[in-house]
SEKOLSE-870683 format. One record per residue (C-alpha): z, x, y; residue number from 1. Coordinates in steps of 0.001 Angstrom, whole numbers, m for minus. Layout:
ATOM;c3;c1;c2;i
ATOM;Z;X;Y;NUM
...
This chain:
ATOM;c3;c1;c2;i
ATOM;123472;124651;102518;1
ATOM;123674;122160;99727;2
ATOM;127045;120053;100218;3
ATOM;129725;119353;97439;4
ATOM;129539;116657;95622;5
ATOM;132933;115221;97028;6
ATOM;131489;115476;100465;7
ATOM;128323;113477;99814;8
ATOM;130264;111025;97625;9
ATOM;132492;110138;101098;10
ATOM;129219;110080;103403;11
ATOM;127641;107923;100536;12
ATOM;129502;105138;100384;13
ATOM;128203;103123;103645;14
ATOM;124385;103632;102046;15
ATOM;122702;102230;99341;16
ATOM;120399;104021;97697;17
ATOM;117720;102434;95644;18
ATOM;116769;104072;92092;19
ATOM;113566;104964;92246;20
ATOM;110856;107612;91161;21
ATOM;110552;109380;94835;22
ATOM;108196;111593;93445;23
ATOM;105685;109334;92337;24
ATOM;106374;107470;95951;25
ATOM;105175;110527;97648;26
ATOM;102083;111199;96097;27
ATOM;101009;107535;96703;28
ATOM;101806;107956;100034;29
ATOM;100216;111443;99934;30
ATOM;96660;110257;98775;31
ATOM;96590;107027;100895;32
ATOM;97145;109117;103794;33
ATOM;94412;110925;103344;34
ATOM;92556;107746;103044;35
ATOM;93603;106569;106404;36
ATOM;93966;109698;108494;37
ATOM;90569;111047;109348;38
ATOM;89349;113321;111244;39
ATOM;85646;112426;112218;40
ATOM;85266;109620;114977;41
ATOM;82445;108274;111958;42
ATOM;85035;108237;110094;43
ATOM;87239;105971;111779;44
ATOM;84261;103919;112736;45
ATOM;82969;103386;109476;46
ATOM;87350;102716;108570;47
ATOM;87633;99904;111549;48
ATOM;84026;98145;110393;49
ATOM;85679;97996;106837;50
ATOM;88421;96592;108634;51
ATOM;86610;93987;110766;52
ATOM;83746;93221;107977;53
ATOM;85538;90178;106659;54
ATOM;85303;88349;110078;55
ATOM;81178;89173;109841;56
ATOM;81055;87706;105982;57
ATOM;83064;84915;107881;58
ATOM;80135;84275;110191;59
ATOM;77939;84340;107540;60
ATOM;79331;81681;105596;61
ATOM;79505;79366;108490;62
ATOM;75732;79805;109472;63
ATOM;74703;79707;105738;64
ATOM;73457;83075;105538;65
ATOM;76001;83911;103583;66
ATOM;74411;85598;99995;67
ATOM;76266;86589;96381;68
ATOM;76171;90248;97211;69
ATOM;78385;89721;99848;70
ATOM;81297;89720;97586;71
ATOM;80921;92858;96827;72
ATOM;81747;93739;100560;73
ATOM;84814;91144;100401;74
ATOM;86332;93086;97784;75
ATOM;85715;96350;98886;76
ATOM;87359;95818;102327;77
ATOM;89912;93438;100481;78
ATOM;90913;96644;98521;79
ATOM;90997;98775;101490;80
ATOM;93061;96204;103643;81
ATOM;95338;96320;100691;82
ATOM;95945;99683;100603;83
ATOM;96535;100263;104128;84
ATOM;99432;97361;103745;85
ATOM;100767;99858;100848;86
ATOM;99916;102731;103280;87
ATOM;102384;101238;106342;88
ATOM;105009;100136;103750;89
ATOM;105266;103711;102063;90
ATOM;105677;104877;105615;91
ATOM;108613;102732;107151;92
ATOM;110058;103699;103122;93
ATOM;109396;107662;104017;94
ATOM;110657;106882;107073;95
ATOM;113434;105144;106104;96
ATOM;114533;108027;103323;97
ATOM;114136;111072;106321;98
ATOM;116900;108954;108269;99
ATOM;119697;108713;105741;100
ATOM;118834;112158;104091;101
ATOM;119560;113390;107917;102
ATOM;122625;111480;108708;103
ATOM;124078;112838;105543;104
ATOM;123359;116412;107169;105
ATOM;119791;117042;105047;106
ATOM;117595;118130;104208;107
ATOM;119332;120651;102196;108
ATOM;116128;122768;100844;109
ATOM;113158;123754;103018;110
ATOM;109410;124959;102634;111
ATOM;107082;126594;104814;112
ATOM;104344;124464;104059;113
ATOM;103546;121178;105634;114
ATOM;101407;119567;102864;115
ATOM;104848;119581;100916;116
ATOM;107608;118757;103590;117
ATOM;107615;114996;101840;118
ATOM;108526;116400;98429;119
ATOM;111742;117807;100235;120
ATOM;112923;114807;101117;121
ATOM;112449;113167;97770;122
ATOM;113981;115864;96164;123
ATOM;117410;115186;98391;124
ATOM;116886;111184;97753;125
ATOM;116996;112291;93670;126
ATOM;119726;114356;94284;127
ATOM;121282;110850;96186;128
ATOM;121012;109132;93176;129
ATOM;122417;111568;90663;130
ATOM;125290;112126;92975;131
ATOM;125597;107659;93041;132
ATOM;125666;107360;89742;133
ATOM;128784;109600;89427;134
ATOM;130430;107664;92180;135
ATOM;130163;104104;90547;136
């Protein structure tokens, strides 16, 4: 059940919530994750070379072997160490948005499918801020 507004406005006070597109939040953190969560073990070798090849381009450029095509390879796992920095921030966020949405008694709509579970909760951080903005 969806609480008044007067009864969210009292739990609200002692949090402070951030305006924000949660939305577009979610489906960032919806196609990274598939990025970063797979299922093959090739998979997740061919994620943790991409991971380690920067120490090899390393090597190469102390023993001089080091060639122009290589940057190619420094970007792409440049790129991919960047993401996965967005990946693990996004998460501690997500995470960070389940915990107040459940001390304030959440989530307060539900769905039957997992692939959509994250939606909920940005739906009840949007329905944070329109009830913050009345407050102030």
């Amino acid at each position: 059940m969806i609480p008044t507004k007067k009864e969210l406005k009292k739990k609200l006070k002692q949090y402070v919530i951030e305006k924000k597109n949660y939305f577009h939040l979610v489906e960032e953190y919806i196609q990274l994750q598939k990025k970063f969560e797979v299922q093959t073990f090739f998979e997740t070798l061919f994620l943790y070379l991409d991971f380690l090849y920067p120490f090899y381009i390393l090597y190469k450029i102390f023993t001089n072997t080091f060639h122009i095509l290589d940057f190619l390879s420094i970007y792409k796992s440049y790129k991919i160490i960047n993401d996965y920095i967005r990946y693990t921030e996004l998460e501690n966020e997500i995470e960070h948005w389940i915990f107040i949405i459940k001390c304030l008694g959440g989530p307060w709509i539900s769905t039957n499918d997992s692939k959509y579970h994250l939606y909920v909760y940005a739906d009840a951080m949007t329905r944070l801020i329109e009830v913050s903005q009345k407050i102030d």
